[in-house]
Backbone as CSV, one residue per row, in Angstrom:
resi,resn,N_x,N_y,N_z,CA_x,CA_y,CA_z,C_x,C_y,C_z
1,UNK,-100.818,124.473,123.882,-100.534,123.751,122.638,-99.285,124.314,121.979
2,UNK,-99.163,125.519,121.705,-98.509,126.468,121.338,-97.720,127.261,122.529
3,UNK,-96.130,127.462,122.444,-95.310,127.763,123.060,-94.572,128.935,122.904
4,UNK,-94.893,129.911,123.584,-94.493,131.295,122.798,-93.226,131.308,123.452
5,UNK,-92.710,130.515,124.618,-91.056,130.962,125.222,-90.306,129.771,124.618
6,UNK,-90.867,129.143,123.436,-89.926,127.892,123.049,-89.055,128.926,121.832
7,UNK,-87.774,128.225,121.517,-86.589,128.799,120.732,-87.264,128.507,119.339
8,UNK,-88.241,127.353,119.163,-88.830,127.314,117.745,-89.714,128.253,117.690
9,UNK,-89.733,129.202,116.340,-90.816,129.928,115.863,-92.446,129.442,116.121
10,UNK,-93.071,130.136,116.418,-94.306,129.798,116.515,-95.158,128.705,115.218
11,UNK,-94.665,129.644,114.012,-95.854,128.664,112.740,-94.927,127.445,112.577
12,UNK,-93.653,127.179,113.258,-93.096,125.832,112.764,-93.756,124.955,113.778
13,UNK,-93.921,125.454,114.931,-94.960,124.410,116.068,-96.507,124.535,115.319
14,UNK,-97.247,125.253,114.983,-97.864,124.983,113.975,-98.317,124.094,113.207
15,UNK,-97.247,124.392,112.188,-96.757,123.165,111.261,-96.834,122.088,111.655
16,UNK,-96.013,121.715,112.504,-95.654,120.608,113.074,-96.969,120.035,114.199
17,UNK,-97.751,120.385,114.712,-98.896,120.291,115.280,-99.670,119.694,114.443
18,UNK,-100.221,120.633,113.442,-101.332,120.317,112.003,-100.698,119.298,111.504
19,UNK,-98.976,119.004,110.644,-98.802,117.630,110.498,-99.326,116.407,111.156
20,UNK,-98.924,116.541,112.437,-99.193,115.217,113.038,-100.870,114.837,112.975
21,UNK,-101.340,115.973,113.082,-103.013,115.909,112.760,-102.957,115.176,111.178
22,UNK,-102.915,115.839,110.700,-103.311,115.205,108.743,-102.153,113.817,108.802
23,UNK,-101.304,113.400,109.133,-100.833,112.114,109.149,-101.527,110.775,110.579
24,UNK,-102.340,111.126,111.235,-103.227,110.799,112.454,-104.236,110.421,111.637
25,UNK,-104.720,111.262,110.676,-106.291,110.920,110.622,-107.254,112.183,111.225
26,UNK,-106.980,112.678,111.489,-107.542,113.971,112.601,-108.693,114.715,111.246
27,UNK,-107.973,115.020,110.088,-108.572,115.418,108.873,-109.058,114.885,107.973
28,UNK,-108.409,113.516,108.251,-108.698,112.769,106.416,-108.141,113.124,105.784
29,UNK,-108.567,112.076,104.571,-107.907,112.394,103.324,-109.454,113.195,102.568
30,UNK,-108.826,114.419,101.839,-109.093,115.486,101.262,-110.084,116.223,102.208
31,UNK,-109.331,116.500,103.428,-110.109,117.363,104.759,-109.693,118.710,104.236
32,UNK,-110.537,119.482,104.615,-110.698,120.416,104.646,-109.898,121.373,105.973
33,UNK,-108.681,122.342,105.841,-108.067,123.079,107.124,-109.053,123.876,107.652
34,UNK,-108.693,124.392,108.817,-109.220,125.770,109.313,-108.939,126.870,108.142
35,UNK,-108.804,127.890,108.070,-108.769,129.231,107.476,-107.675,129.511,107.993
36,UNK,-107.154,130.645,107.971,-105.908,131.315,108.173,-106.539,131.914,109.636
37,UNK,-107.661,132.547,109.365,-108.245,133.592,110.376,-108.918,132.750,111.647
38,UNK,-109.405,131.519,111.309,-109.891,130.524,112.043,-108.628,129.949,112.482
39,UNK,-107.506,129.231,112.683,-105.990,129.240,112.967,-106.024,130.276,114.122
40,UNK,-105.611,131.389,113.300,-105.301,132.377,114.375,-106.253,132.556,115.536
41,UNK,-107.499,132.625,115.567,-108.236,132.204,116.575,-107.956,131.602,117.667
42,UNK,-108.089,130.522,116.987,-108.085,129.038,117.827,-106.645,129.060,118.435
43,UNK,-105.168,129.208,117.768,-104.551,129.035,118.879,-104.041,130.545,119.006
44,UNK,-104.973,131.539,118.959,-104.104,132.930,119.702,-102.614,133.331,118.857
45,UNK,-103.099,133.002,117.966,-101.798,133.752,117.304,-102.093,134.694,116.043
46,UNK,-101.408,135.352,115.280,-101.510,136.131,114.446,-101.879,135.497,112.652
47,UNK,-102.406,136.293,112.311,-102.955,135.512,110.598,-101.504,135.678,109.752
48,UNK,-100.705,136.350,110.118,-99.592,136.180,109.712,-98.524,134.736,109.834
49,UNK,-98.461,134.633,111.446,-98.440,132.842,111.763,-98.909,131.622,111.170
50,UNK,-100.025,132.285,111.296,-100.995,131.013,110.303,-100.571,130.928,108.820
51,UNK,-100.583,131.709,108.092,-100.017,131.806,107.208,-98.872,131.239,106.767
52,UNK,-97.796,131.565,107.262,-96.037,130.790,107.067,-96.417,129.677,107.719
53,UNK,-97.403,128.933,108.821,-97.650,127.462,108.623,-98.048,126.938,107.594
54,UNK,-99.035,127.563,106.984,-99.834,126.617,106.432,-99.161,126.946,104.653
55,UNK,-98.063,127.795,104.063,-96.985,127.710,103.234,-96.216,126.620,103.574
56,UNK,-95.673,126.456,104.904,-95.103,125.541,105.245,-95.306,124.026,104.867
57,UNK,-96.433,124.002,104.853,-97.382,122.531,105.459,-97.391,122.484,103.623
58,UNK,-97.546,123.766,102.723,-97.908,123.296,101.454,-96.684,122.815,100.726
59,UNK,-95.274,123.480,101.148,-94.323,123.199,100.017,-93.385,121.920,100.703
60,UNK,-94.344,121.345,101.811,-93.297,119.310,102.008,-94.463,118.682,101.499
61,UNK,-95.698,119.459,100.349,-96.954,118.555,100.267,-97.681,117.882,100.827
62,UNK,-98.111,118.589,102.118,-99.380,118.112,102.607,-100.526,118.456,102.236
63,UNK,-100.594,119.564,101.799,-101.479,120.378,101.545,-101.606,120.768,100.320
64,UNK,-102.996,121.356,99.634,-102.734,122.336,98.252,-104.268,123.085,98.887
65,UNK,-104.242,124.178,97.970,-105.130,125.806,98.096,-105.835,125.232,96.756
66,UNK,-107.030,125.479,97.232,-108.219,125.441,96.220,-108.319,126.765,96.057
67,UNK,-108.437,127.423,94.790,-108.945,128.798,94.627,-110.324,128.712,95.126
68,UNK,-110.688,129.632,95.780,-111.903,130.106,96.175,-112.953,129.051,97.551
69,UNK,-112.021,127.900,97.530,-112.287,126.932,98.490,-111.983,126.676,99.637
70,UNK,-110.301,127.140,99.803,-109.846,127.089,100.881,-108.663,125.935,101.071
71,UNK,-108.124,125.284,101.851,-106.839,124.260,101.788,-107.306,123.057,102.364
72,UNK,-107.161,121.993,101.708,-107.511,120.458,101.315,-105.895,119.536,101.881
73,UNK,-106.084,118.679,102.554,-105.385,117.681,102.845,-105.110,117.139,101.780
74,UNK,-103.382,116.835,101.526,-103.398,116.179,99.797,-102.993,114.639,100.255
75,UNK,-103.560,114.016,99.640,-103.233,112.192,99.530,-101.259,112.466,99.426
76,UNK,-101.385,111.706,100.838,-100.098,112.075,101.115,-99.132,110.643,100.499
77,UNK,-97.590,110.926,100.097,-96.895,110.066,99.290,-96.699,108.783,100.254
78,UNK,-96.162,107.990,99.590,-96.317,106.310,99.435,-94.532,106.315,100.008
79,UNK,-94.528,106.355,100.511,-92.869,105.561,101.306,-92.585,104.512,100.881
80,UNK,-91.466,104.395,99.950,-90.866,103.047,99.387,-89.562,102.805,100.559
81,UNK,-89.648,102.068,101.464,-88.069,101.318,101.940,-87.470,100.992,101.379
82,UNK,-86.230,101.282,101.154,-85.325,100.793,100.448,-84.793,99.669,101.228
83,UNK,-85.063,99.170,102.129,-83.598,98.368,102.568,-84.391,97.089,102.559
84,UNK,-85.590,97.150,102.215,-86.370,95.469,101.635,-86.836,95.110,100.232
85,UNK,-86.684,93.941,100.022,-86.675,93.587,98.445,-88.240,92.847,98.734
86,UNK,-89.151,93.745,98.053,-90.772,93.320,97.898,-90.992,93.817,96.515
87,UNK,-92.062,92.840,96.152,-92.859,93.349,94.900,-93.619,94.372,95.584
88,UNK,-94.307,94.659,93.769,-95.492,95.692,94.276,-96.813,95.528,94.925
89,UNK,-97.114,94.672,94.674,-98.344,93.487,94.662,-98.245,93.409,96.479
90,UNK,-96.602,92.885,97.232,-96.930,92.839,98.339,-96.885,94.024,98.854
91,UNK,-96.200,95.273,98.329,-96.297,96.793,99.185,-97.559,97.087,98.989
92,UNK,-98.170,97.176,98.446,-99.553,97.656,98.463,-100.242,97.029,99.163
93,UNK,-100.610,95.789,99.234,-101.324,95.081,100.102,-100.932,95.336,101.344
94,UNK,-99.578,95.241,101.656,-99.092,95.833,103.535,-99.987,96.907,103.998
95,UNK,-99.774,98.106,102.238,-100.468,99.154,103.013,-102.319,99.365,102.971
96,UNK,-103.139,98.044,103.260,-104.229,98.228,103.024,-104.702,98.558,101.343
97,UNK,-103.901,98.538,100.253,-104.606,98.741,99.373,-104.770,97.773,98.235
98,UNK,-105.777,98.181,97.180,-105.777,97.184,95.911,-104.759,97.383,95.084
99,UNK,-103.738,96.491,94.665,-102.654,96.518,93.630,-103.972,95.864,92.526
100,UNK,-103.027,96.637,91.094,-103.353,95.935,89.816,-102.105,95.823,88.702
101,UNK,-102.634,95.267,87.468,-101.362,95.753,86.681,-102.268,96.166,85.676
102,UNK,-101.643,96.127,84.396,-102.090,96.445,83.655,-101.185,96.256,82.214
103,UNK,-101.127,95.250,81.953,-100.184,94.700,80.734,-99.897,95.430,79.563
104,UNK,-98.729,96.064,78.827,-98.566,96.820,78.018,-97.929,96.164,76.734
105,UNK,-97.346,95.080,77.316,-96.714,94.396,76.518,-96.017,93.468,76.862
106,UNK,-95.939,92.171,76.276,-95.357,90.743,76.841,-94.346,89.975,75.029
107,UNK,-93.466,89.589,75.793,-92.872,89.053,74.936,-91.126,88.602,74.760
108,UNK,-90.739,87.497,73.853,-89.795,87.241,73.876,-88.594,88.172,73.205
109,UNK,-87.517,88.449,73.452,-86.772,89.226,72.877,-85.159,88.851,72.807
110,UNK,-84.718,89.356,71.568,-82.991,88.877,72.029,-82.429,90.211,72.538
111,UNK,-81.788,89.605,73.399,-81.113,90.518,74.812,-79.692,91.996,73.867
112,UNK,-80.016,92.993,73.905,-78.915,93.933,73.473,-78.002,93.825,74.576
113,UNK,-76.938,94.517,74.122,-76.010,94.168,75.545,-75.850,95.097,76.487
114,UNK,-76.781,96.064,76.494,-77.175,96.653,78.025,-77.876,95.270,78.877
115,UNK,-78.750,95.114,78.521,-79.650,93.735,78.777,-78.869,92.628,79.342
116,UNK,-78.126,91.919,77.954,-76.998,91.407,78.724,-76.112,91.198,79.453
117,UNK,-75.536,92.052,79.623,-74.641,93.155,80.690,-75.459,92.460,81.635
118,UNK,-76.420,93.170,82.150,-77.020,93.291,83.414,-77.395,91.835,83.903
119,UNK,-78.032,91.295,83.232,-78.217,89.732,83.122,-77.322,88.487,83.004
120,UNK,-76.592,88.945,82.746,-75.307,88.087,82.785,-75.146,86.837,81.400
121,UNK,-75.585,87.282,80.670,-76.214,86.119,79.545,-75.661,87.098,78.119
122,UNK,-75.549,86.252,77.267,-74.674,86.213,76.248,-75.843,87.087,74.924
123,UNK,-75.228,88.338,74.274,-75.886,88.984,73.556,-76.763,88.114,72.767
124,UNK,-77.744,88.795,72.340,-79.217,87.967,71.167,-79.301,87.073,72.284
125,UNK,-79.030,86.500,73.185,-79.562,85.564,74.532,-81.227,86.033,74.256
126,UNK,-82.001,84.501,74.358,-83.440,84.959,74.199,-84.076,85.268,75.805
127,UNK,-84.869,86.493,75.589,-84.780,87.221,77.252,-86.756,87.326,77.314
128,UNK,-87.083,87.168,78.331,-88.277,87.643,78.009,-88.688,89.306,78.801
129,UNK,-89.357,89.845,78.273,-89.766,91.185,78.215,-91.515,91.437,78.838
130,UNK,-91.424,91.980,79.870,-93.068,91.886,80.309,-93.262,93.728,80.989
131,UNK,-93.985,94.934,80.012,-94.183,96.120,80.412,-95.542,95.984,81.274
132,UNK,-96.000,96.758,82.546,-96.788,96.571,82.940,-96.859,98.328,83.551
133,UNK,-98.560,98.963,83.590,-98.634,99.719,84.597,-99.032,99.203,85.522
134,UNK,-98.299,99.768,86.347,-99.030,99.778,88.223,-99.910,100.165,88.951
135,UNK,-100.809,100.114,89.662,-101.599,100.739,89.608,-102.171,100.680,91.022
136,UNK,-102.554,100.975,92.171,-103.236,101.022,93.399,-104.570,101.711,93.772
137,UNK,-105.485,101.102,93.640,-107.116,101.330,94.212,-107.265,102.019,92.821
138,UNK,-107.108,101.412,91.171,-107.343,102.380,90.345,-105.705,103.499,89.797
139,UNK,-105.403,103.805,90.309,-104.675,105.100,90.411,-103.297,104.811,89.702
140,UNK,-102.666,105.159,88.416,-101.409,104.812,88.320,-100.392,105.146,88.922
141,UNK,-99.300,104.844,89.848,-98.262,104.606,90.247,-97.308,104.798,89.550
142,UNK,-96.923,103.603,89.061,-95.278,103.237,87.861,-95.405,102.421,87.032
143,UNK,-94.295,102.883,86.161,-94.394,101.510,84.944,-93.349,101.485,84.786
144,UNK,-93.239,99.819,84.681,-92.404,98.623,84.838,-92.365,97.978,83.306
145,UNK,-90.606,97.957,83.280,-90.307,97.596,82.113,-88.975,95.978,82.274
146,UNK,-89.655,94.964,82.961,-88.909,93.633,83.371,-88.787,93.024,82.215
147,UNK,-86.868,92.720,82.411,-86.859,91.614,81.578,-86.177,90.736,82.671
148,UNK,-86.645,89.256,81.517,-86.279,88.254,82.855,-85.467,87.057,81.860
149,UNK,-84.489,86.492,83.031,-83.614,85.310,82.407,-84.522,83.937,81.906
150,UNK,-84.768,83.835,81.169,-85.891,82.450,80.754,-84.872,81.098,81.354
151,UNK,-83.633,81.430,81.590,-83.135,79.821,81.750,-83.637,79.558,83.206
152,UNK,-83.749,80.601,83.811,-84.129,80.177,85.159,-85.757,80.454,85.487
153,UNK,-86.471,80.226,84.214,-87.814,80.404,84.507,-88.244,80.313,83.139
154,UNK,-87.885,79.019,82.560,-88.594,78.903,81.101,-90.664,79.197,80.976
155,UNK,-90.667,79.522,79.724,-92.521,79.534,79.654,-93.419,80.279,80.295
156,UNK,-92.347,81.260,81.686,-93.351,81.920,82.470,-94.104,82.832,81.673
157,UNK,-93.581,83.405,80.609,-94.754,84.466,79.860,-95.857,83.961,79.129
158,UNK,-95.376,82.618,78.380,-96.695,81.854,78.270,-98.005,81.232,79.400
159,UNK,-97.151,81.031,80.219,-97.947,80.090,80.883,-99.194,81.434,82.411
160,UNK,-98.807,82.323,82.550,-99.099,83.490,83.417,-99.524,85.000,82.683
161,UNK,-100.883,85.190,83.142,-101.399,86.683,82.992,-100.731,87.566,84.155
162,UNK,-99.767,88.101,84.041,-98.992,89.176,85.000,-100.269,90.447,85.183
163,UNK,-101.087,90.551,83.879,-101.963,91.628,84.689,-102.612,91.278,85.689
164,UNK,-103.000,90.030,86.359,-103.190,89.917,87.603,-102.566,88.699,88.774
165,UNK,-101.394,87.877,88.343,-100.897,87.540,88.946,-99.542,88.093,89.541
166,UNK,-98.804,88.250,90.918,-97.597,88.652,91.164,-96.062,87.794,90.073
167,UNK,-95.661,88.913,89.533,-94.610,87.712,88.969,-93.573,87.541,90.343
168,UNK,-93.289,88.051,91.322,-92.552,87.329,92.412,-93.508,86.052,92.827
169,UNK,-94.365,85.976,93.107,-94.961,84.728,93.547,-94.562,83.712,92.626
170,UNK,-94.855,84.181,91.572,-95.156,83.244,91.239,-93.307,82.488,90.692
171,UNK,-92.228,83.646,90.441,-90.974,82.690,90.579,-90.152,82.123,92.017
172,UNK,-91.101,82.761,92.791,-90.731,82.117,94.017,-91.438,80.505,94.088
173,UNK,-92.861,80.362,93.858,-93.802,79.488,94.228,-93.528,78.099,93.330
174,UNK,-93.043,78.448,91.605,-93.340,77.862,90.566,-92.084,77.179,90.131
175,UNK,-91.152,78.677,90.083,-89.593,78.118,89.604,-88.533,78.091,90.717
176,UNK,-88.869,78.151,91.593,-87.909,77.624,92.846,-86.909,79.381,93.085
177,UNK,-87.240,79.928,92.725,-86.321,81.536,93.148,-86.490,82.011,93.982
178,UNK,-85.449,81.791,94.710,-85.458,82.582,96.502,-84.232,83.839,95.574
179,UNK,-85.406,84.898,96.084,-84.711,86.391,95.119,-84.326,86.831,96.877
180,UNK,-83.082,86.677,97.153,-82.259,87.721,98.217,-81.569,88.929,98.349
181,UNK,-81.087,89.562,96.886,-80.188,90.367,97.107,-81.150,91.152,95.391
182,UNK,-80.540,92.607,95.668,-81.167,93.754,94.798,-79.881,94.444,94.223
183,UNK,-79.468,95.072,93.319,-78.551,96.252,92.923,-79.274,97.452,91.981
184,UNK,-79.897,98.386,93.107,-80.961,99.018,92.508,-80.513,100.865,92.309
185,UNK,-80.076,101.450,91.390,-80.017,102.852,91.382,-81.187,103.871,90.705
186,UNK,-81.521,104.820,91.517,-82.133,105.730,91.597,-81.898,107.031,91.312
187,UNK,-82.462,107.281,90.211,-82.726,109.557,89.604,-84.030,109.690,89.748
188,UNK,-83.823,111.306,89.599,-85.042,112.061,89.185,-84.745,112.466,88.203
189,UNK,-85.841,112.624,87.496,-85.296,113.438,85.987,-86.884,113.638,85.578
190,UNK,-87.178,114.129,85.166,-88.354,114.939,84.394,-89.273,113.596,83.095
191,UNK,-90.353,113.322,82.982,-90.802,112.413,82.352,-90.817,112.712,81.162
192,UNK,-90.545,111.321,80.260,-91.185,111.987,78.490,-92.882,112.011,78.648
193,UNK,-93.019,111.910,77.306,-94.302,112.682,76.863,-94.904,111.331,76.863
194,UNK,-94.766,109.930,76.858,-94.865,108.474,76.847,-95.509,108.400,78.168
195,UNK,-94.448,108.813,79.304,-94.902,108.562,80.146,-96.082,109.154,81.515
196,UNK,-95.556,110.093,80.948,-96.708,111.437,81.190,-98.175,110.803,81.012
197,UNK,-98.417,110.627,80.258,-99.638,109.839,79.410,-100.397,109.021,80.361
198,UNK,-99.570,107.798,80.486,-99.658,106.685,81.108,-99.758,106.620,82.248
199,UNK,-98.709,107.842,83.157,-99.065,107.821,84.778,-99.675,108.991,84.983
200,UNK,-100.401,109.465,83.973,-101.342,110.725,84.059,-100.917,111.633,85.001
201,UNK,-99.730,112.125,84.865,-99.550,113.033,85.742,-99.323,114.806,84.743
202,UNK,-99.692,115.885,85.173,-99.211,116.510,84.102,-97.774,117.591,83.934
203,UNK,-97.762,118.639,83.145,-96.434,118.453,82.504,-95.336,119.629,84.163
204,UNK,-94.083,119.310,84.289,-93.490,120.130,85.439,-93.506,119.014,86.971
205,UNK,-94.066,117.933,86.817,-93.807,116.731,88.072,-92.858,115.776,87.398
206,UNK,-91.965,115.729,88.233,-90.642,114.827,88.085,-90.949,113.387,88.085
207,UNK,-90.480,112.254,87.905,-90.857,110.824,88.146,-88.947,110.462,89.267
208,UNK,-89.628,109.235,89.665,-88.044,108.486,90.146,-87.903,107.552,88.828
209,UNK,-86.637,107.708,88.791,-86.256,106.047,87.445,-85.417,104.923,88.617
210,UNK,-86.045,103.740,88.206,-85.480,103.053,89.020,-84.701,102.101,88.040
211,UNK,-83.649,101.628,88.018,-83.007,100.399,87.239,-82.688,99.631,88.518
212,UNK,-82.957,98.302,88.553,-82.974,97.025,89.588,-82.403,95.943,88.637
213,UNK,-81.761,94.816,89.774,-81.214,94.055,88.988,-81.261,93.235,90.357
214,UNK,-82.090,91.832,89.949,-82.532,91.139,91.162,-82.402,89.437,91.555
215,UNK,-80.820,89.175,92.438,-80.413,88.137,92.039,-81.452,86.834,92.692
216,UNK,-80.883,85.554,92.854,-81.578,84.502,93.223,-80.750,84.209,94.707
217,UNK,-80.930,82.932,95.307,-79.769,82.722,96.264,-78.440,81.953,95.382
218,UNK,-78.180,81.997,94.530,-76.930,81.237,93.910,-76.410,82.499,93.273
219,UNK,-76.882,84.128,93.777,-76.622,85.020,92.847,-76.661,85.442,91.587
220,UNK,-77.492,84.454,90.999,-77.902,84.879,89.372,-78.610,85.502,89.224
221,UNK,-78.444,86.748,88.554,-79.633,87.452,87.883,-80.627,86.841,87.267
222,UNK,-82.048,87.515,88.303,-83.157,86.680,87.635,-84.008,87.521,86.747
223,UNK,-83.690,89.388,87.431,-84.693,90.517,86.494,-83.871,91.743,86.497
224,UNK,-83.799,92.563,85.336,-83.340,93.198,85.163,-84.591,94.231,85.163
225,UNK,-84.997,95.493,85.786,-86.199,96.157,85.762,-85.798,97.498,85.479
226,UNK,-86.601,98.454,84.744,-86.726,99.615,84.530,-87.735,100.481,84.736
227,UNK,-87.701,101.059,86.288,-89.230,101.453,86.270,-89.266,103.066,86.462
228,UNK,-90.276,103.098,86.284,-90.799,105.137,86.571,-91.876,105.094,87.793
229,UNK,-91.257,105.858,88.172,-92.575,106.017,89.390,-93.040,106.901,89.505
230,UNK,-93.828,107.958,89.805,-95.007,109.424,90.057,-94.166,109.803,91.231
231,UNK,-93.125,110.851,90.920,-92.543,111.325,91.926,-93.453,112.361,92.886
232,UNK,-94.631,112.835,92.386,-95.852,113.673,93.188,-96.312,112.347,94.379
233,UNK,-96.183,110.880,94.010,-96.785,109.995,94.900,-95.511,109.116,95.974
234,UNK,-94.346,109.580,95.155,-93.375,108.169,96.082,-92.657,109.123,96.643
235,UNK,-92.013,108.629,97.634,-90.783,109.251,98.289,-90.045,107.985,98.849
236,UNK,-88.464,108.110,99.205,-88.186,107.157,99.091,-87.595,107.074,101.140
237,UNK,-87.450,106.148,101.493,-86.844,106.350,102.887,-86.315,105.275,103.340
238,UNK,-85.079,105.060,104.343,-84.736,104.191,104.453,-83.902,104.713,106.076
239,UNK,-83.052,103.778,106.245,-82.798,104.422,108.084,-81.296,103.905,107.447
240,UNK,-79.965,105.356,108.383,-79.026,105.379,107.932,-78.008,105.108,109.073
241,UNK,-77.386,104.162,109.502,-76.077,104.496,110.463,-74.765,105.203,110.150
242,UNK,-74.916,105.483,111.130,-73.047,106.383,111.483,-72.006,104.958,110.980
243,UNK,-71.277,105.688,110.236,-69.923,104.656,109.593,-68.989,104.827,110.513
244,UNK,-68.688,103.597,110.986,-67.277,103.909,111.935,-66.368,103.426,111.486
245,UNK,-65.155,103.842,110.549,-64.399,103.157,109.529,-63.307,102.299,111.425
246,UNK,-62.971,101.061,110.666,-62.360,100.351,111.183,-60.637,101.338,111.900
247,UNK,-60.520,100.308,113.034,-59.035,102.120,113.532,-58.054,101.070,112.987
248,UNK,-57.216,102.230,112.419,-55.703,101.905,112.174,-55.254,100.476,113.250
249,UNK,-54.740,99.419,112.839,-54.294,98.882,114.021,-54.944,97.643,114.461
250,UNK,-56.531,97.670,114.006,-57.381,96.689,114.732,-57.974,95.801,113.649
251,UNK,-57.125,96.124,112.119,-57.351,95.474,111.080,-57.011,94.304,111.084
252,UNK,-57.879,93.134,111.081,-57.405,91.477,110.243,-57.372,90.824,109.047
């Protein structure tokens, strides 16, 4: 199993062993590890080995140490792709689970000109405003702070409970919006005390901020979004190619 003439250190094969186990299923979710001393056992190596694995295994968060219990498989993070434009409603469902929302606040508003800006619509422009938490099997996620262009989707806040309908469905299904293209930037930065609250996380875990801006096929901005996400639950990933800038010469 373990390769003592390989150039990798022993507890990183380890590591890397026990990963593929707790992302398999081998443990479950909130399994219980071997011991340090049980490790060393089993594959013939030293409690010292075991050890710098299973540090290892704790600080990319697979893992956390129960005082007096021993080390627990941690509900491992939620992979957002970046390079596809989905609601939440359909990522969750892909991944086997229950999406919810949870309505914080709905309503019409005149657009400041950040708002505007982004939306493309003329300051005090009447905008509608819909806060929602997120939520999967129970559990908060992120909160979502959408505003949306009413010319291209008059009445939707009247006419729709967003705490349990998708608002992509339903401007795809209702108001004719084929949403193709995203302009979405991403931080970390440390949560207020607002949000802390709300995605119950407590104080020293970072969130992602997401600002999105999400056109139609005629390119109009249809949502301008502001969301927070539980940086203890998301990570973000996406697949990157090699840039081969065009050669001198072969330009048209």
């Amino acid at each position: 199993m373990l390769n003592p003439e390989s150039a990798t250190p022993l507890y990183l094969q380890l590591k890397s062993h026990l990963q593929t186990q707790i992302e398999e299923g081998v443990y479950g979710k909130d399994g219980r590890l071997p011991s340090e001393r049980e490790l060393a056992q089993q594959y013939n190596i030293s409690r010292m080995t075991a050890r710098q694995a299973i540090q290892a295994l704790m600080q990319d968060g697979f893992i956390d140490t129960r005082v007096g219990k021993g080390t627990y498989v941690r509900e491992q993070r939620i992979d957002q792709d970046l390079r596809h434009l989905t609601s939440f409603t359909e990522d969750m469902q892909r991944r086997g689970r229950t999406a919810d929302s949870r309505v914080i606040r709905v309503e019409k508003i005149r657009a400041d000109a950040d708002i505007a800006a982004h939306l493309k619509v003329l300051t005090d422009t009447q905008v509608g405003m819909l806060s929602r938490l997120r939520l999967a099997d129970g559990e908060p996620l992120a909160w979502e702070i959408c505003h949306l262009n009413l010319r291209l989707c008059p009445d939707i806040l009247d006419r729709y409970d967003f705490s349990s309908e998708s608002l992509y469905r339903v401007l795809r299904e209702v108001y004719g919006q084929r949403l193709v293209s995203a302009q979405q930037v991403i931080t970390a930065r440390m949560p207020s005390r607002e949000e802390r609250d709300l995605l119950h996380i407590t104080e020293g875990i970072p969130v992602l901020a997401l600002h999105r801006v999400t056109h139609n096929d005629a390119l109009q901005p249809v949502e301008y979004v502001q969301s927070v996400y539980r940086g203890d639950r998301y990570q973000l990933q996406t697949t990157l190619n090699l840039y081969a800038p065009t050669e001198r010469g072969s330009e048209t």
